[in-house]
N, CA, C and O atoms as a printed pandas DataFrame, in Angstrom:
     atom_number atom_name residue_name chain_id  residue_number  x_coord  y_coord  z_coord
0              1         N          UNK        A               1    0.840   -1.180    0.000
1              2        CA          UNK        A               1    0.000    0.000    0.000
2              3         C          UNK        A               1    0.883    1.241    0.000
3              4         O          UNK        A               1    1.910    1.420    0.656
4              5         N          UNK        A               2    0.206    2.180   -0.981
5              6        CA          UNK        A               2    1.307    3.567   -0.845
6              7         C          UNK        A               2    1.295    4.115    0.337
7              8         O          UNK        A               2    0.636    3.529    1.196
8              9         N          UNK        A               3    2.060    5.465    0.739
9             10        CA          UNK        A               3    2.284    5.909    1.657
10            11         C          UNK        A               3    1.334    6.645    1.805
11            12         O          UNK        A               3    1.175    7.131    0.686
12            13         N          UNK        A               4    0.083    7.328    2.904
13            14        CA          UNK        A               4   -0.367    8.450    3.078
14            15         C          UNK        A               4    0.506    9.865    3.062
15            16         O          UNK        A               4    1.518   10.314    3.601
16            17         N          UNK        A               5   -0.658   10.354    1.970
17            18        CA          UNK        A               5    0.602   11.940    2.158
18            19         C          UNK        A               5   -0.334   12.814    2.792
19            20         O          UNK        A               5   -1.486   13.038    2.419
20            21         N          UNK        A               6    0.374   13.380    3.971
21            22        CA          UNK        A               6   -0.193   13.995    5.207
22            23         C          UNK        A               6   -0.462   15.432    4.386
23            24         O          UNK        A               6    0.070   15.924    3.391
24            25         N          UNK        A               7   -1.626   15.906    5.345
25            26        CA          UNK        A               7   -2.280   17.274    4.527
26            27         C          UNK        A               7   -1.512   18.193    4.207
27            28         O          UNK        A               7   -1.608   18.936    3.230
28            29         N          UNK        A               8   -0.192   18.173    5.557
29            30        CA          UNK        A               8    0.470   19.566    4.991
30            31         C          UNK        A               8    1.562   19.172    3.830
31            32         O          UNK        A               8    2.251   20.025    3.270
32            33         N          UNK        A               9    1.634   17.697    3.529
33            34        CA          UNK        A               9    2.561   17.683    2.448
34            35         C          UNK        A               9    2.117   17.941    1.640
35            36         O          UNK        A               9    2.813   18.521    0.806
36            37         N          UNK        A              10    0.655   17.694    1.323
37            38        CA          UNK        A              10   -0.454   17.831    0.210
38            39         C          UNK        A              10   -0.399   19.070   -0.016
39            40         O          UNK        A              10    0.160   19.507   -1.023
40            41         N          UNK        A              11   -0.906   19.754    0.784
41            42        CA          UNK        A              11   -1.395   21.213    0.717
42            43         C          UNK        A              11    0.131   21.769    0.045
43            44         O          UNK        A              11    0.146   22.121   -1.135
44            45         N          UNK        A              12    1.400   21.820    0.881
45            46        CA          UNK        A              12    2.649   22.293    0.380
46            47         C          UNK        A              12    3.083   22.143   -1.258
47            48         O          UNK        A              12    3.405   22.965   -2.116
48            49         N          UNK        A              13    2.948   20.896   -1.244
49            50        CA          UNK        A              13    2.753   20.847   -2.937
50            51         C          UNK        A              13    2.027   21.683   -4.018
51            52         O          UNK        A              13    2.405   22.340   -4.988
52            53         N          UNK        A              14    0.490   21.310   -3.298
53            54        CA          UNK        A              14   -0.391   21.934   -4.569
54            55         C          UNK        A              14    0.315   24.180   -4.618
55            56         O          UNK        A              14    0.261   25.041   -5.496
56            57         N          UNK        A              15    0.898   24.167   -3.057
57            58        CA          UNK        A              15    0.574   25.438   -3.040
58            59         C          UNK        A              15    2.257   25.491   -4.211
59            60         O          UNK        A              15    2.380   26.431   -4.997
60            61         N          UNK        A              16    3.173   24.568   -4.138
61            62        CA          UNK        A              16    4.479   24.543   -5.198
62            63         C          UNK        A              16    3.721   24.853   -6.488
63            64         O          UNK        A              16    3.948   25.901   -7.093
64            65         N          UNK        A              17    3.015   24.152   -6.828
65            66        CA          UNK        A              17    2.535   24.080   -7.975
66            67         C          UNK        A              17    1.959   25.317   -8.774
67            68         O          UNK        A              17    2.265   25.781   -9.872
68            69         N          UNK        A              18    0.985   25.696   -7.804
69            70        CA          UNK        A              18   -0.004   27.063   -7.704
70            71         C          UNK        A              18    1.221   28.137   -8.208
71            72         O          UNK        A              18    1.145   28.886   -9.182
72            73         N          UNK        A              19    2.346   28.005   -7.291
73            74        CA          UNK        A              19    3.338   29.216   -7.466
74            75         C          UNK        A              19    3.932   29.202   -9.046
75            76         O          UNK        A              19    4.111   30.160   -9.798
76            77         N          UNK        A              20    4.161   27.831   -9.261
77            78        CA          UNK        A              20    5.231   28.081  -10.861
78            79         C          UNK        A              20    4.072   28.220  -11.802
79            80         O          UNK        A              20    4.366   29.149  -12.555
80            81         N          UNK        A              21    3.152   27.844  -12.048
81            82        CA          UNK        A              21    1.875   28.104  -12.911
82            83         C          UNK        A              21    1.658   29.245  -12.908
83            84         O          UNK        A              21    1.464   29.752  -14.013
84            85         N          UNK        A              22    1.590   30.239  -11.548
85            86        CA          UNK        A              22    1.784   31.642  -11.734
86            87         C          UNK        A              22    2.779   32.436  -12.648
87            88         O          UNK        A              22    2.635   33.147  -13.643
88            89         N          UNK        A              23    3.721   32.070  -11.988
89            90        CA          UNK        A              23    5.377   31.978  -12.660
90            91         C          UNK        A              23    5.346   31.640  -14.351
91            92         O          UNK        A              23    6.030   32.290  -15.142
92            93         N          UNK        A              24    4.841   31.014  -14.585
93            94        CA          UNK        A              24    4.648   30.923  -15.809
94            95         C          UNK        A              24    5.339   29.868  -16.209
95            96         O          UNK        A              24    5.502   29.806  -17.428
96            97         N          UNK        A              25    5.940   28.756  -15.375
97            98        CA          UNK        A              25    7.070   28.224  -15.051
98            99         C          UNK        A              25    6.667   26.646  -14.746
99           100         O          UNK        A              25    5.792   26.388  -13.919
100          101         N          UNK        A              26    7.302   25.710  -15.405
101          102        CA          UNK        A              26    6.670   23.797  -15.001
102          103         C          UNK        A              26    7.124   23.794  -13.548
103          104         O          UNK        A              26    8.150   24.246  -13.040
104          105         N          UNK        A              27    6.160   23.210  -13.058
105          106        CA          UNK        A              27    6.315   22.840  -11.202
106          107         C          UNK        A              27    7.470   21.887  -11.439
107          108         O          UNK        A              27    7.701   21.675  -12.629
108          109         N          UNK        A              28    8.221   21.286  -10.588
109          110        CA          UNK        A              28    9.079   20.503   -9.553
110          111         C          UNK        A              28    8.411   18.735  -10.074
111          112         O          UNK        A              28    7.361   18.322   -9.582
112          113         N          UNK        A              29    8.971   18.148  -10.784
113          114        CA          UNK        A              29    8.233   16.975  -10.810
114          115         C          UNK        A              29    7.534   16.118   -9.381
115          116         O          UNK        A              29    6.451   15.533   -9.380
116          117         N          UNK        A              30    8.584   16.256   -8.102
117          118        CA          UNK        A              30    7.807   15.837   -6.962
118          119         C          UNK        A              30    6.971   16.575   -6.844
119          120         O          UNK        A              30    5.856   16.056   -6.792
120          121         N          UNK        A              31    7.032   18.240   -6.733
121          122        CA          UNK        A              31    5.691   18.792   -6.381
122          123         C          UNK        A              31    4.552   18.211   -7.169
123          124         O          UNK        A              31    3.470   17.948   -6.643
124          125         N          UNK        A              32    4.818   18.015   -8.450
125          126        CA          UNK        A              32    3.360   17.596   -8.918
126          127         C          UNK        A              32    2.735   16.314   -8.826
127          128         O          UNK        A              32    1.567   15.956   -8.680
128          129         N          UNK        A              33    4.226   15.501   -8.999
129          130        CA          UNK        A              33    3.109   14.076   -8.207
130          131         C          UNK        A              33    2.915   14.048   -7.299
131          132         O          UNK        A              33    2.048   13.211   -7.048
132          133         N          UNK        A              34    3.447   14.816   -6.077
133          134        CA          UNK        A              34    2.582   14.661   -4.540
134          135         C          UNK        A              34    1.044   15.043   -4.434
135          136         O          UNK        A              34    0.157   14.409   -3.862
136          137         N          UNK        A              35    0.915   16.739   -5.419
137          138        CA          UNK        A              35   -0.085   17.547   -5.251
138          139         C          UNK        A              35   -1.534   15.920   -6.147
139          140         O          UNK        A              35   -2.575   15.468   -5.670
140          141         N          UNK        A              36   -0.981   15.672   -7.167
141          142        CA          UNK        A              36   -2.012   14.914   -8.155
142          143         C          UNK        A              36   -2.271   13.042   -6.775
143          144         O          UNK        A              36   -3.267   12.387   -6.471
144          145         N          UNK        A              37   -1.080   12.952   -6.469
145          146        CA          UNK        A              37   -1.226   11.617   -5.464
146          147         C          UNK        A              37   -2.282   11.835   -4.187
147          148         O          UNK        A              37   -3.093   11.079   -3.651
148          149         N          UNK        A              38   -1.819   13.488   -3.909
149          150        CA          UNK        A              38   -2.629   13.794   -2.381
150          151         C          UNK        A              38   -3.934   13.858   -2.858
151          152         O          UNK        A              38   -4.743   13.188   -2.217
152          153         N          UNK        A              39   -4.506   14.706   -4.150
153          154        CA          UNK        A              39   -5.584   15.056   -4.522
154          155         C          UNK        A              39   -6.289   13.525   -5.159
155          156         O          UNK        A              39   -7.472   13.590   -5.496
156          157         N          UNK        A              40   -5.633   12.311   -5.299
157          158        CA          UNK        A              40   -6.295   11.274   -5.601
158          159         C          UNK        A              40   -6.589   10.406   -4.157
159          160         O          UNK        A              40   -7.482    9.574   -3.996
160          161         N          UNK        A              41   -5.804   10.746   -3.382
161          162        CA          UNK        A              41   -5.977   10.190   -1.856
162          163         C          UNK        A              41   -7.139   10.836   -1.393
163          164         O          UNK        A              41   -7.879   10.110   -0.728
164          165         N          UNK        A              42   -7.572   12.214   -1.590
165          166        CA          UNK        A              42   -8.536   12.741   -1.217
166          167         C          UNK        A              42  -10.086   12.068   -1.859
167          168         O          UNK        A              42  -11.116   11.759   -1.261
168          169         N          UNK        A              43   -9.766   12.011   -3.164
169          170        CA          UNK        A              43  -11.099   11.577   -3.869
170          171         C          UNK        A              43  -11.301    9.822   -3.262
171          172         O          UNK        A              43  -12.449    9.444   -3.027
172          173         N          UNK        A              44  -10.227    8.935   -3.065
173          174        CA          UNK        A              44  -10.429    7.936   -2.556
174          175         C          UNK        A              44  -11.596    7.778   -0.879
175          176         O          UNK        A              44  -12.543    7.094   -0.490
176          177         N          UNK        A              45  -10.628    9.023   -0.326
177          178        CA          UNK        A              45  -11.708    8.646    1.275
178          179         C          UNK        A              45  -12.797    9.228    0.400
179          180         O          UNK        A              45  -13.641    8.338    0.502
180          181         N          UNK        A              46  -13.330   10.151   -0.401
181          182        CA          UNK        A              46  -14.594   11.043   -0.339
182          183         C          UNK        A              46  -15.402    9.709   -0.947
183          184         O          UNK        A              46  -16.422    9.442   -0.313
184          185         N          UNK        A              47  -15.070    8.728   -2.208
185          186        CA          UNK        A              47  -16.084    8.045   -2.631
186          187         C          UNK        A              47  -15.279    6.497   -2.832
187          188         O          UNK        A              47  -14.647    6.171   -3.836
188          189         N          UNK        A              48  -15.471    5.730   -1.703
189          190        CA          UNK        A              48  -14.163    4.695   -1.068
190          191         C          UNK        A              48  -15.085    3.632   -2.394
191          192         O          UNK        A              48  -16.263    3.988   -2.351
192          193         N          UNK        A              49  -14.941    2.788   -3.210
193          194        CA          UNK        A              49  -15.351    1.562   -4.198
194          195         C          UNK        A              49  -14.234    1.334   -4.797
195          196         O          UNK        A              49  -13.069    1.642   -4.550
196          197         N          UNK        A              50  -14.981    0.480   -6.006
197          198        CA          UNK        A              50  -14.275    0.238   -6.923
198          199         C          UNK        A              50  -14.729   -0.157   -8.239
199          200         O          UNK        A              50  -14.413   -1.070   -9.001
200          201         N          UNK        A              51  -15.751    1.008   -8.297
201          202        CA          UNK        A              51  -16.327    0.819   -9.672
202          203         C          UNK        A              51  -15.974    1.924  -11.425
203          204         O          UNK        A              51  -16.258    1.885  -12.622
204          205         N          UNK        A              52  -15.158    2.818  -10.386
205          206        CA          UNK        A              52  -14.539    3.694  -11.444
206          207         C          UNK        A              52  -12.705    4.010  -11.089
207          208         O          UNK        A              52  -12.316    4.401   -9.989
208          209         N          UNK        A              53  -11.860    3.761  -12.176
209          210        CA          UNK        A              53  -10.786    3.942  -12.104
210          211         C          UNK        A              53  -10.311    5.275  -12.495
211          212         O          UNK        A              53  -10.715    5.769  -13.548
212          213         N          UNK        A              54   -9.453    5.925  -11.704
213          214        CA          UNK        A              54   -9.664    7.192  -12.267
214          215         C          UNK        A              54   -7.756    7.538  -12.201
215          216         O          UNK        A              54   -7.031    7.662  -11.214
216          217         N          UNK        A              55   -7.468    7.602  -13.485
217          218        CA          UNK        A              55   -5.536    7.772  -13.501
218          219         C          UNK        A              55   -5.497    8.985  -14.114
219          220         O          UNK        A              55   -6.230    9.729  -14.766
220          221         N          UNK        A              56   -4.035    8.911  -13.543
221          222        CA          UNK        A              56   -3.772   10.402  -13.624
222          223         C          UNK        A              56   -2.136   10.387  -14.276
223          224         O          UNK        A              56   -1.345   11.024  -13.581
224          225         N          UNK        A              57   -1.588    9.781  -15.435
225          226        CA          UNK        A              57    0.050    9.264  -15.527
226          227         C          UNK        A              57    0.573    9.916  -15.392
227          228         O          UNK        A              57   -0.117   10.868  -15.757
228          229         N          UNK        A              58    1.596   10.346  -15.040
229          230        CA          UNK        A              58    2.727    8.951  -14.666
230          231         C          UNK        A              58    2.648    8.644  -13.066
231          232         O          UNK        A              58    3.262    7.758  -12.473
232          233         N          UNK        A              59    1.739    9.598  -12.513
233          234        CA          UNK        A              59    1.516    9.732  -11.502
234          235         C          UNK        A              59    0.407    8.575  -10.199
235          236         O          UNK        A              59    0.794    8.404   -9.043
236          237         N          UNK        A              60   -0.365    8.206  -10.518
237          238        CA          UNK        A              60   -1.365    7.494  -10.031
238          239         C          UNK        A              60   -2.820    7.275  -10.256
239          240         O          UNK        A              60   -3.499    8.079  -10.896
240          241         N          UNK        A              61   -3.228    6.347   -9.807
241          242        CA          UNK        A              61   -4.403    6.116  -10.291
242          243         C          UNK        A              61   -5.118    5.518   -9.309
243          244         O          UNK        A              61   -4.519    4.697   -8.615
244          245         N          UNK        A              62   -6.287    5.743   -9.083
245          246        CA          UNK        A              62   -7.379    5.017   -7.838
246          247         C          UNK        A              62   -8.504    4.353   -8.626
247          248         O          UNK        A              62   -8.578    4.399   -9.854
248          249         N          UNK        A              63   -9.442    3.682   -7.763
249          250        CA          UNK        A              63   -9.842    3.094   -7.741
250          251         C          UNK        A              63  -11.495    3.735   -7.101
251          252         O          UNK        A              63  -11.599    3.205   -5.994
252          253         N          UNK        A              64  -12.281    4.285   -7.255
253          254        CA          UNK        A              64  -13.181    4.617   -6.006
254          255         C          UNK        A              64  -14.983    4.450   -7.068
255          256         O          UNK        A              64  -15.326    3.919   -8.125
256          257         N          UNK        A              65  -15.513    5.086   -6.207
257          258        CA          UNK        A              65  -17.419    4.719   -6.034
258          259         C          UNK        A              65  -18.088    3.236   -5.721
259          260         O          UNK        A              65  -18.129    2.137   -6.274
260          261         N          UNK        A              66  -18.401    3.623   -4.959
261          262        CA          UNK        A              66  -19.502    1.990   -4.827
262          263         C          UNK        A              66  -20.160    1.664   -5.851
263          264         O          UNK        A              66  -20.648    2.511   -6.599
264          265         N          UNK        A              67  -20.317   -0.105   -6.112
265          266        CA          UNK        A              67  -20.363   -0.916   -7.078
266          267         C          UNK        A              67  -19.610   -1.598   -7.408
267          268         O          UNK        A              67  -18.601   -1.687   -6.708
268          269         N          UNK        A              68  -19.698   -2.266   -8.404
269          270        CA          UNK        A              68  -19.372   -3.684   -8.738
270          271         C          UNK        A              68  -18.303   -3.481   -8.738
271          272         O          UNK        A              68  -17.867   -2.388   -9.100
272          273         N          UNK        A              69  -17.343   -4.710   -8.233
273          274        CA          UNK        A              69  -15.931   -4.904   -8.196
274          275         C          UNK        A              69  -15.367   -5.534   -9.810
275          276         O          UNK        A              69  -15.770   -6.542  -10.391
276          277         N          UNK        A              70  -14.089   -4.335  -10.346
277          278        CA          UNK        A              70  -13.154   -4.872  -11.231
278          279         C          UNK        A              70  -12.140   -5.544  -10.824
279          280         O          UNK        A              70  -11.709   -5.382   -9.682
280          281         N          UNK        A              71  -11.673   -6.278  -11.555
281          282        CA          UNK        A              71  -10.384   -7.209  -11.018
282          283         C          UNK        A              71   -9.613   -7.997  -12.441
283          284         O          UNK        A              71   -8.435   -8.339  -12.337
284          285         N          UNK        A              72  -10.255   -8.203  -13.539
285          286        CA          UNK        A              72   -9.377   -8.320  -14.206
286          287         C          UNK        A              72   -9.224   -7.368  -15.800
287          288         O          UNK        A              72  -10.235   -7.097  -16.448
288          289         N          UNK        A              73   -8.124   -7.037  -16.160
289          290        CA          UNK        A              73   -8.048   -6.267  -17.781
290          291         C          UNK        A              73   -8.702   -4.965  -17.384
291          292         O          UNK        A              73   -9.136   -4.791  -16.244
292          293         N          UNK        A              74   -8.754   -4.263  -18.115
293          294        CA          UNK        A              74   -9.349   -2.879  -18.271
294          295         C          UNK        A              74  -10.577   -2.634  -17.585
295          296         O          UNK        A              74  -11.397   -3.512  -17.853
296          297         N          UNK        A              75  -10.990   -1.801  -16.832
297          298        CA          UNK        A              75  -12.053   -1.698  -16.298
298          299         C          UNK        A              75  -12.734   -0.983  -17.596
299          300         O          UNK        A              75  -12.234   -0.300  -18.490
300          301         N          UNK        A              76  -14.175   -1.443  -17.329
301          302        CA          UNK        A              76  -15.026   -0.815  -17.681
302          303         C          UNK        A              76  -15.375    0.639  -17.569
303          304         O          UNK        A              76  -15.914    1.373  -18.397
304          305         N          UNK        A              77  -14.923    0.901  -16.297
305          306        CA          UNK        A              77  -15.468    2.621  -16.141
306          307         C          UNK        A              77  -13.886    3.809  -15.866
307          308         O          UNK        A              77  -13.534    4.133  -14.731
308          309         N          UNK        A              78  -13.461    4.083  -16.606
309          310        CA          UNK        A              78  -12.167    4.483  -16.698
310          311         C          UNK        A              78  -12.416    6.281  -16.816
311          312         O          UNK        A              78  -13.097    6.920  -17.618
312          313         N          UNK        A              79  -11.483    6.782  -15.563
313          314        CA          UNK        A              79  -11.362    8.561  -16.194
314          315         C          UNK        A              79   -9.967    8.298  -16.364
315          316         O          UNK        A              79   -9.366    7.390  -15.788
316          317         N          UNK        A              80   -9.301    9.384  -17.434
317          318        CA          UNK        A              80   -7.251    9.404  -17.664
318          319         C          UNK        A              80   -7.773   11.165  -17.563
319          320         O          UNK        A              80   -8.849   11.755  -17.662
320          321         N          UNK        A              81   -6.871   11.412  -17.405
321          322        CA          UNK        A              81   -6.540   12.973  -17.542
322          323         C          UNK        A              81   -5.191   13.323  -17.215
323          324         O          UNK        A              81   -4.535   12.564  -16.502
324          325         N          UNK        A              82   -4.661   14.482  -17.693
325          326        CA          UNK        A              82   -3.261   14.940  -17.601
326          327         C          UNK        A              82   -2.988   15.233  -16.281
327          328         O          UNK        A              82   -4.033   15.022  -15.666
328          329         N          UNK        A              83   -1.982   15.673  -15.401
329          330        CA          UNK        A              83   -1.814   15.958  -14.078
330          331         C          UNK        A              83   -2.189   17.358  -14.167
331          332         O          UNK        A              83   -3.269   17.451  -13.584
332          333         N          UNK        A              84   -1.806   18.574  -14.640
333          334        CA          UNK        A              84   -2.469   19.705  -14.618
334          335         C          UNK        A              84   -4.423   19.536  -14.535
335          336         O          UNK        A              84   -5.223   19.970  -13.706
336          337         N          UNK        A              85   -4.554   18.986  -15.380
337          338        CA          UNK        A              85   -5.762   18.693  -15.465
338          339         C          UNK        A              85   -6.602   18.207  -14.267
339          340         O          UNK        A              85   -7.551   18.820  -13.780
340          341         N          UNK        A              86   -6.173   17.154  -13.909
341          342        CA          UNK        A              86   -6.402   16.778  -12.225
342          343         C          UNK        A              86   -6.842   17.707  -11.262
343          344         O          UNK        A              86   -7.902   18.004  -10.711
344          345         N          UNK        A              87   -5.503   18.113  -11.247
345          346        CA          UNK        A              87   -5.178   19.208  -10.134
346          347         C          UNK        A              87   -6.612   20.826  -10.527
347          348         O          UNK        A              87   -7.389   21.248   -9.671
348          349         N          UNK        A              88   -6.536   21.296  -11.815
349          350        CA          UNK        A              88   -7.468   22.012  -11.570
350          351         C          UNK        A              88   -8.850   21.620  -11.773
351          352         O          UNK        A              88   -9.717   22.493  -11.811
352          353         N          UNK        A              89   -9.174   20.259  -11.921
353          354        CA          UNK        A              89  -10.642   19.824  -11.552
354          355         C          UNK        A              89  -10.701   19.877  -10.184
355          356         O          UNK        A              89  -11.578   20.510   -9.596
356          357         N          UNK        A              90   -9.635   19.118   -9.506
357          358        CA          UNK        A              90   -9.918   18.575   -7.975
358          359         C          UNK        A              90  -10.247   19.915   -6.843
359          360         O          UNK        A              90  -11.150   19.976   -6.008
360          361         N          UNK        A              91   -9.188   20.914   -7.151
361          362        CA          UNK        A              91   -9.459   22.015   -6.989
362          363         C          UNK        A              91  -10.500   23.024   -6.843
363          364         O          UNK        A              91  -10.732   23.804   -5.920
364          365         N          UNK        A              92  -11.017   22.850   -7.852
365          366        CA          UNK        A              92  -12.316   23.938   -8.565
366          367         C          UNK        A              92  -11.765   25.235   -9.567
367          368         O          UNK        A              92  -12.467   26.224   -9.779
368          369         N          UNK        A              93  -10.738   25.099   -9.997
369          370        CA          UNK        A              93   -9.777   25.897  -11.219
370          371         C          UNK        A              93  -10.722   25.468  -12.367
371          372         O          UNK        A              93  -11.274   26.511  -12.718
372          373         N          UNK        A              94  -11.129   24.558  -13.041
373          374        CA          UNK        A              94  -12.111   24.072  -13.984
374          375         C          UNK        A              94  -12.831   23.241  -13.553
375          376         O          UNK        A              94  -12.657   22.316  -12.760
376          377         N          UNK        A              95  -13.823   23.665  -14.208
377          378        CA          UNK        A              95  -15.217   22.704  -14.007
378          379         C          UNK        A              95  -14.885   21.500  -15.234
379          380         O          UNK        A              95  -14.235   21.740  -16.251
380          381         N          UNK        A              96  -15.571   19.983  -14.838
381          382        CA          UNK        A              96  -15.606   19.065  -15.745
382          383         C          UNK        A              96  -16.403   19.203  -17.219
383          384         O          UNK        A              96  -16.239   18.346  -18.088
384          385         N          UNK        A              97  -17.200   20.254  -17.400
385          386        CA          UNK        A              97  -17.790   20.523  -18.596
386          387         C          UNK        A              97  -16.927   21.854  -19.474
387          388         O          UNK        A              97  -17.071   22.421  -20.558
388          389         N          UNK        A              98  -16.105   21.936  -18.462
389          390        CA          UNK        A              98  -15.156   22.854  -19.699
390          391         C          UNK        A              98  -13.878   22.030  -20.344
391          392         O          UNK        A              98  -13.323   22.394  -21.381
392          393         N          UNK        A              99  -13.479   20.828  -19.557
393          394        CA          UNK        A              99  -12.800   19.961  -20.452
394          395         C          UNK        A              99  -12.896   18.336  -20.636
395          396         O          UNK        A              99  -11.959   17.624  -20.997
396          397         N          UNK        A             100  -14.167   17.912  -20.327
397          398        CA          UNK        A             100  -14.848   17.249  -20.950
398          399         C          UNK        A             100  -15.033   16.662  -22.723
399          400         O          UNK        A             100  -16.035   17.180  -23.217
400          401         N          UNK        A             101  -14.343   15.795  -23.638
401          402        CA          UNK        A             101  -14.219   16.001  -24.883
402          403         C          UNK        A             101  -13.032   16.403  -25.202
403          404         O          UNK        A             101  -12.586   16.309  -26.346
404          405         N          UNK        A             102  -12.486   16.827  -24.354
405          406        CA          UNK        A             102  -10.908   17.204  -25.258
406          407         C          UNK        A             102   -9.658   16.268  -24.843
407          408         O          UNK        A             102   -9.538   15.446  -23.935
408          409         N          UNK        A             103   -8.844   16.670  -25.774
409          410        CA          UNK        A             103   -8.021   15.879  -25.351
410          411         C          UNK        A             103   -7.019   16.116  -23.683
411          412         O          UNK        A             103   -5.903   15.597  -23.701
412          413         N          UNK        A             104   -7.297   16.616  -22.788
413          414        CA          UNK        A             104   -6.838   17.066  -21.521
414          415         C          UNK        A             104   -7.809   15.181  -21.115
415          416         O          UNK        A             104   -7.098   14.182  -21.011
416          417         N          UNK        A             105   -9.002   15.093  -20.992
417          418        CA          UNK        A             105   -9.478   14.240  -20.320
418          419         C          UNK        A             105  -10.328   13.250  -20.831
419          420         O          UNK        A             105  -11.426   13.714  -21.139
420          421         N          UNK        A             106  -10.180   11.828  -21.064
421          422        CA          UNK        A             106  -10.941   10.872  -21.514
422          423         C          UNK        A             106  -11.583    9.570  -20.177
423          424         O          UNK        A             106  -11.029    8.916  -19.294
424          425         N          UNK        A             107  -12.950    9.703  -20.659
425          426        CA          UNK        A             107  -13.945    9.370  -19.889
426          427         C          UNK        A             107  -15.228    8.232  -20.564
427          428         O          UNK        A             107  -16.258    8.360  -21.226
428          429         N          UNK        A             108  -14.521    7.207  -20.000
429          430        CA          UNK        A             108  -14.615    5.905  -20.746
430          431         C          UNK        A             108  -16.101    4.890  -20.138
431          432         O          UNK        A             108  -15.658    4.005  -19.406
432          433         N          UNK        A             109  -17.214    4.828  -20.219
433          434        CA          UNK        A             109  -17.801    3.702  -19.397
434          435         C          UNK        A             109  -19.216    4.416  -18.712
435          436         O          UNK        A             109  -19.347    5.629  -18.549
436          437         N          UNK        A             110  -20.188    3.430  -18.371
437          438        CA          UNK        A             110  -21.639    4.249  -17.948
438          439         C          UNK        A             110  -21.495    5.092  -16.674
439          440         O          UNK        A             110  -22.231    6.060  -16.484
440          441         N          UNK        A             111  -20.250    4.607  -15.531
441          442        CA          UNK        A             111  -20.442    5.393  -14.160
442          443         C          UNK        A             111  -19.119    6.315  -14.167
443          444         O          UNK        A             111  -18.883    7.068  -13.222
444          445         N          UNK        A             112  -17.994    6.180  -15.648
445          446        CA          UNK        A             112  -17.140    7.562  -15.186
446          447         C          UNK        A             112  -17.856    8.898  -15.104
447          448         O          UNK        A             112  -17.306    9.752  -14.410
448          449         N          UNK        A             113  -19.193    9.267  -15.807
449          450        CA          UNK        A             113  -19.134   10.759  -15.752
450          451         C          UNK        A             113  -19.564   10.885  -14.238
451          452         O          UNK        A             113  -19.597   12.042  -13.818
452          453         N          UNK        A             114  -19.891    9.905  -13.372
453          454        CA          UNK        A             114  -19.956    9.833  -11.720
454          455         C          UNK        A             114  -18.924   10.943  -10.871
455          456         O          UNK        A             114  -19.244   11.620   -9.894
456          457         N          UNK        A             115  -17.598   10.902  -11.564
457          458        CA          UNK        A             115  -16.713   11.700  -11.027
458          459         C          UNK        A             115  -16.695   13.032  -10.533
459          460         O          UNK        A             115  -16.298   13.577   -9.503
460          461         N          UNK        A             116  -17.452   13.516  -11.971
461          462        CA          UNK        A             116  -17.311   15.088  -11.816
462          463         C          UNK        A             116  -18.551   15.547  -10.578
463          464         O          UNK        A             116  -18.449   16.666  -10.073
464          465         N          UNK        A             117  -19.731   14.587  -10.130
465          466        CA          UNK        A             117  -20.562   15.138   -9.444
466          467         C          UNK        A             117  -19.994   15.258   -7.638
467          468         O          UNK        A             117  -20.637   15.549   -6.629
468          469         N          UNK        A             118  -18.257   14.822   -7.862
469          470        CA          UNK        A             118  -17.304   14.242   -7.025
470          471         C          UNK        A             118  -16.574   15.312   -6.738
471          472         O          UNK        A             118  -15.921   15.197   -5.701
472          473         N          UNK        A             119  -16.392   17.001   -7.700
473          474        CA          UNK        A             119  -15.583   17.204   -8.078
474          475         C          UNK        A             119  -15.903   19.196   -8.021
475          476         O          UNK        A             119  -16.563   19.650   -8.955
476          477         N          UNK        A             120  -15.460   20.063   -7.059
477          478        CA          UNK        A             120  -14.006   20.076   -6.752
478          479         C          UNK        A             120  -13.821   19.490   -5.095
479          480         O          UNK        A             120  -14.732   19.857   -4.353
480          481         N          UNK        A             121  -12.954   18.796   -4.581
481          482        CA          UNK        A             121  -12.360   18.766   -3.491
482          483         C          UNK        A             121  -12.317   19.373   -2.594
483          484         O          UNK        A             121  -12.729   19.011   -1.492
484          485         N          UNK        A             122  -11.789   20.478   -2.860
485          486        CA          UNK        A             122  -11.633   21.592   -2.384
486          487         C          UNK        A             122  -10.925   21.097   -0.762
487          488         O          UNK        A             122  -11.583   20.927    0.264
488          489         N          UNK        A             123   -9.253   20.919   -0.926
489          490        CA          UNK        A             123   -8.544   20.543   -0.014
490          491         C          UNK        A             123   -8.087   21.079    1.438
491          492         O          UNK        A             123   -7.322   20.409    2.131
């Protein structure tokens, strides 16, 4: 099992991140997989299953909503999205109907669009 990343590592990250995006500038590769790992740890406690897989590469991927258990090959109900992308859904930086269809986020199966009613976090 991965490691829990404690809030203030979470929070410290996303706020790394927040800063070079200002900056105009690519975040810290740890900053961004902590901020996209913490913000998938978050969506895990909020909707604990395993009926939608939701990755985020190179970074991580969960598993969450109640319902039917996957276990082998490709799940059926799949979200991918870029790590920027993540981060400003989980957030509330974008809403899921502004990048919905594009290539930032693909949303595969009858219970992925489940996510976005998941969605922002707000950490």
């Amino acid at each position: 099992m991965a490691r829990k990343i404690t809030t203030d590592d979470g929070r410290a990250a996303l706020a790394a991140v927040g800063r070079a995006a200002a900056a105009g500038a690519e975040p810290a590769r740890t900053d961004l997989g902590t901020g996209v790992r913490y913000l998938l740890q978050l969506l895990a406690e909020k909707a604990p299953g395993n009926s939608v897989e939701v990755r985020v590469p190179p970074f991580g991927a969960v598993q969450v909503v109640e319902g039917p258990r996957h276990t082998r090959g490709t799940p059926p109900n799949v979200v991918e999205m870029t790590p920027s992308t993540w981060i400003a859904l989980a957030t509330g930086e974008s809403a899921w109907s502004d990048v919905a269809g594009t290539a930032q986020l693909s949303a595969s199966g009858t219970r992925a669009p489940e996510i976005a009613a998941l969605l922002p976090l707000r950490p």
